[in-house]
C-alpha positions in Angstrom: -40.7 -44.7 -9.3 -42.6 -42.6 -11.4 -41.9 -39.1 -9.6 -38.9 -36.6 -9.0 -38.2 -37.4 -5.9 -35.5 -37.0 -3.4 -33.5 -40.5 -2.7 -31.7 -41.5 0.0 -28.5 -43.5 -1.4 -27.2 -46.1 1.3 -24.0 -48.3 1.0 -25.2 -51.4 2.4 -21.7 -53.9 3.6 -20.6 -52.2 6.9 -23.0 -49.2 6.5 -26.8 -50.8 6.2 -25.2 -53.7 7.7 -23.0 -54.2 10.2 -21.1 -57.4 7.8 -19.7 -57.5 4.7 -22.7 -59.5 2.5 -20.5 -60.8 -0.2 -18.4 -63.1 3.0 -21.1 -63.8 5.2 -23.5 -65.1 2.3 -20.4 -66.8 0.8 -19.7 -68.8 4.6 -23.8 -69.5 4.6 -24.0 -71.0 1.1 -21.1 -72.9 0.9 -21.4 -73.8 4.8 -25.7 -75.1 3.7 -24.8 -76.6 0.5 -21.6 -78.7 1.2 -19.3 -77.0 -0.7 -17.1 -75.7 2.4 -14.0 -77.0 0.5 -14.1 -74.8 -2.4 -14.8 -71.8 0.0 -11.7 -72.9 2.1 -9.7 -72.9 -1.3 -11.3 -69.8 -2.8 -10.0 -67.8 1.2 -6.5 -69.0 0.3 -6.9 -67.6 -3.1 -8.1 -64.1 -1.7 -5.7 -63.9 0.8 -2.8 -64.2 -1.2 -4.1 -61.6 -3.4 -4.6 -59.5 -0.7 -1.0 -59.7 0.3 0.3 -58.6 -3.0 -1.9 -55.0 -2.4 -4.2 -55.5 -4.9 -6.9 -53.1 -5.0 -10.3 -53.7 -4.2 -11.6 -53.7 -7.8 -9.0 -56.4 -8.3 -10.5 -58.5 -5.2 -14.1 -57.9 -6.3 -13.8 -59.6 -9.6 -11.4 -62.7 -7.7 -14.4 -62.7 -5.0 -17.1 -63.4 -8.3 -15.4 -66.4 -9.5 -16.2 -68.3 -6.3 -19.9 -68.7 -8.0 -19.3 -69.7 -11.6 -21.0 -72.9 -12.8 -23.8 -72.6 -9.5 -26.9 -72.1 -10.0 -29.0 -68.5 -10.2 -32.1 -69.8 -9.0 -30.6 -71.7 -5.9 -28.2 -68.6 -5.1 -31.6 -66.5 -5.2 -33.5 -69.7 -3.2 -30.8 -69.3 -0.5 -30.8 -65.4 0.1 -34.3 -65.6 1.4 -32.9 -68.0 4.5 -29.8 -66.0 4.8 -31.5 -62.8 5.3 -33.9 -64.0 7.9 -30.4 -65.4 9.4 -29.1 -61.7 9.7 -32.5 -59.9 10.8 -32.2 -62.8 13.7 -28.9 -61.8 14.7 -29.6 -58.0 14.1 -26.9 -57.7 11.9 -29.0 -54.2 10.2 -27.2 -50.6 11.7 -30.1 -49.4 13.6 -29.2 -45.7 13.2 -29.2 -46.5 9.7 -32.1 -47.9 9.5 -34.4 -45.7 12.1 -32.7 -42.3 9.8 -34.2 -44.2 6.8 -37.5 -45.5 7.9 -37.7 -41.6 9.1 -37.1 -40.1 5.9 -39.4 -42.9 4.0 -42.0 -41.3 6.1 -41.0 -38.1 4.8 -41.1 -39.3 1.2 -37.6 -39.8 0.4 -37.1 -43.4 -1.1 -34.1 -45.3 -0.4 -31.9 -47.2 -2.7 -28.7 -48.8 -1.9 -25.8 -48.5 -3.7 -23.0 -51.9 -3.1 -20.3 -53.7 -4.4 -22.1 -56.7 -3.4 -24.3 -58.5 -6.3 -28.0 -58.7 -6.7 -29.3 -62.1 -5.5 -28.1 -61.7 -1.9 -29.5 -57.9 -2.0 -32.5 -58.1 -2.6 -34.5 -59.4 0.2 -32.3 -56.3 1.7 -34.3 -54.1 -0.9 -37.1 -55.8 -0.1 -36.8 -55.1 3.8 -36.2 -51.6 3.2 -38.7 -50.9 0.2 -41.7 -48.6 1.0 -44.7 -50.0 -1.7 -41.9 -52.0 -3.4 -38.7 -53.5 -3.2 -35.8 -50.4 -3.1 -33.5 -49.7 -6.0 -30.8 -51.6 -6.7 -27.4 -50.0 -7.8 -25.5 -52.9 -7.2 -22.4 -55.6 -8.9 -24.5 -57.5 -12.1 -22.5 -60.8 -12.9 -22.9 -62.4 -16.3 -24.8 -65.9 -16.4 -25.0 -68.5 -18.9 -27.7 -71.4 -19.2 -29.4 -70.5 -15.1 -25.3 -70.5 -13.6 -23.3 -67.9 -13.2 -19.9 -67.8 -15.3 -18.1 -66.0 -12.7 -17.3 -62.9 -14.7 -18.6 -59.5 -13.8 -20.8 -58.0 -16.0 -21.4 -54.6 -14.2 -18.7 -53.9 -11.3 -19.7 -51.5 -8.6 -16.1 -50.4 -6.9 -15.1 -47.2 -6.5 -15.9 -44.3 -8.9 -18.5 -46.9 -10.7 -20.7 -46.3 -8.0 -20.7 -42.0 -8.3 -21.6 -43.1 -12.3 -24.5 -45.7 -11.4 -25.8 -42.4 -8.8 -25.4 -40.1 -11.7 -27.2 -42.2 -14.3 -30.0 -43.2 -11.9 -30.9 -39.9 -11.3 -30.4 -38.7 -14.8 -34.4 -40.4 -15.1 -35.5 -38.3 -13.3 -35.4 -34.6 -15.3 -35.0 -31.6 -12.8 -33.6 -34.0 -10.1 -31.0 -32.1 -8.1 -28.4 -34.5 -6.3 -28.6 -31.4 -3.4 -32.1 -32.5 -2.0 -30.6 -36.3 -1.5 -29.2 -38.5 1.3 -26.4 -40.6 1.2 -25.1 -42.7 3.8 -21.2 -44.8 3.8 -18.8 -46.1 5.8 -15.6 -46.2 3.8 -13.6 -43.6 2.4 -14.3 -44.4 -1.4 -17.8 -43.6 -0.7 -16.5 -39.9 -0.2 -17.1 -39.7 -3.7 -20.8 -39.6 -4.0 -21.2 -38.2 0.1 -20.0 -34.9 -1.5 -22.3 -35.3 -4.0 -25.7 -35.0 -2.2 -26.9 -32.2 0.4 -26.9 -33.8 3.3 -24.0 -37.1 3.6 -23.9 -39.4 6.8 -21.0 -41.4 7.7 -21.0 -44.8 9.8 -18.0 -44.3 11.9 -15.8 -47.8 11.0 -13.4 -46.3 8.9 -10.9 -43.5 10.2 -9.9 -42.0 6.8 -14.1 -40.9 6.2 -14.2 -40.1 9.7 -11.5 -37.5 9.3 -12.8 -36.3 6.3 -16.6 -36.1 7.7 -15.2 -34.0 10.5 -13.3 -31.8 8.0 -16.7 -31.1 6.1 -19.0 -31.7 8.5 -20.8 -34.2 8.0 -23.0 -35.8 10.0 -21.2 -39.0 12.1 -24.3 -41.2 13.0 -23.6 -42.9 16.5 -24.3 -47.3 16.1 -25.8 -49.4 18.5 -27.4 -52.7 18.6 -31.6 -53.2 18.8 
């Protein structure tokens, strides 16, 4: 993008999408490639983390090592089936998407802003790109030799995702955050919703909701088609 323009900043696991990308495209890769027994051995792993409370940054970086030693290019071969698997069982928030497709048409670009990491995201940019593909703010892991290691190069958890907003729109001089759009579903997305003029909330998660309704801020109503 090559103008100041207003952006519309859209989480995209539970918000965009009804699922949680990182899991579903984990259960379809490892499901299509034969590797079903590492997945079953990496949910064990997770779980038990999960029972000690660790936090989600914690749980990110445990989630990542399921892909060390596989391959970039088949990871980024697979996305493009998986995402046609998801548009098939309309797995996109249709309020979500209908608010965005309106404000394209008003000239206000999307880009989506996840945890989740870049292979399986973007034929998700790509479906929701105007002349392009949309931004990507997104989890960058660290590769070696066309595999990934399985450590995280960029995480984008929490108040990493306020800083990737912030820097984004740091190219663009004169760009004030109060023209933008941003759209969540989770209550550690409350840090960049107060950040733009106009925040939306998907109602899955009843700590945002109470805060939307304390602000208020827009609760957009989900249904399916």
């Amino acid at each position: 993008m090559s103008r100041t323009a207003a952006f519309a900043f859209t989480d995209v696991d539970h918000t965009l999408l009804r699922i949680s990308t990182l899991h579903h495209f984990a259960e379809f890769f490892f499901e299509a490639t034969g590797r079903a027994p590492v997945l079953a051995v990496h949910r064990n792993r997770m779980r038990r983390l999960a029972e000690t409370g660790a936090p989600r940054e914690a749980l990110n970086r445990e989630y990542y090592q399921l892909w060390a030693g596989i391959s970039v290019a088949e990871v980024e071969s697979a996305a493009g089936g998986w995402h046609e698997l998801i548009r098939a069982h309309q797995h996109y928030r249709s309020a979500v998407v209908t608010r965005l497709r309106a404000l394209a048409a008003e000239g206000v670009a999307t880009v989506l802003l996840s945890g989740s990491f870049t292979a399986c995201l973007r034929p998700i940019a790509a479906e929701m790109g105007g002349d392009g593909p949309a931004p990507l703010l997104c989890t960058e892991l660290a590769e070696r030799d066309g595999a990934y290691t399985g450590e995280v190069r960029r995480s984008l958890i929490g108040a990493a995702k306020r800083a990737a907003v912030e820097a984004f729109v740091a190219g663009y001089p004169g760009h004030d955050l109060a023209d933008d759009y941003g759209f969540g579903d989770h209550v550690s997305d409350v840090a960049i919703l107060e950040r733009v003029g106009h925040p939306a909330v998907v109602p899955v998660d009843p700590a945002l909701e109470q805060v939307a309704r304390q602000r208020g801020w827009e609760v957009l109503t989900d249904r399916i088609g």
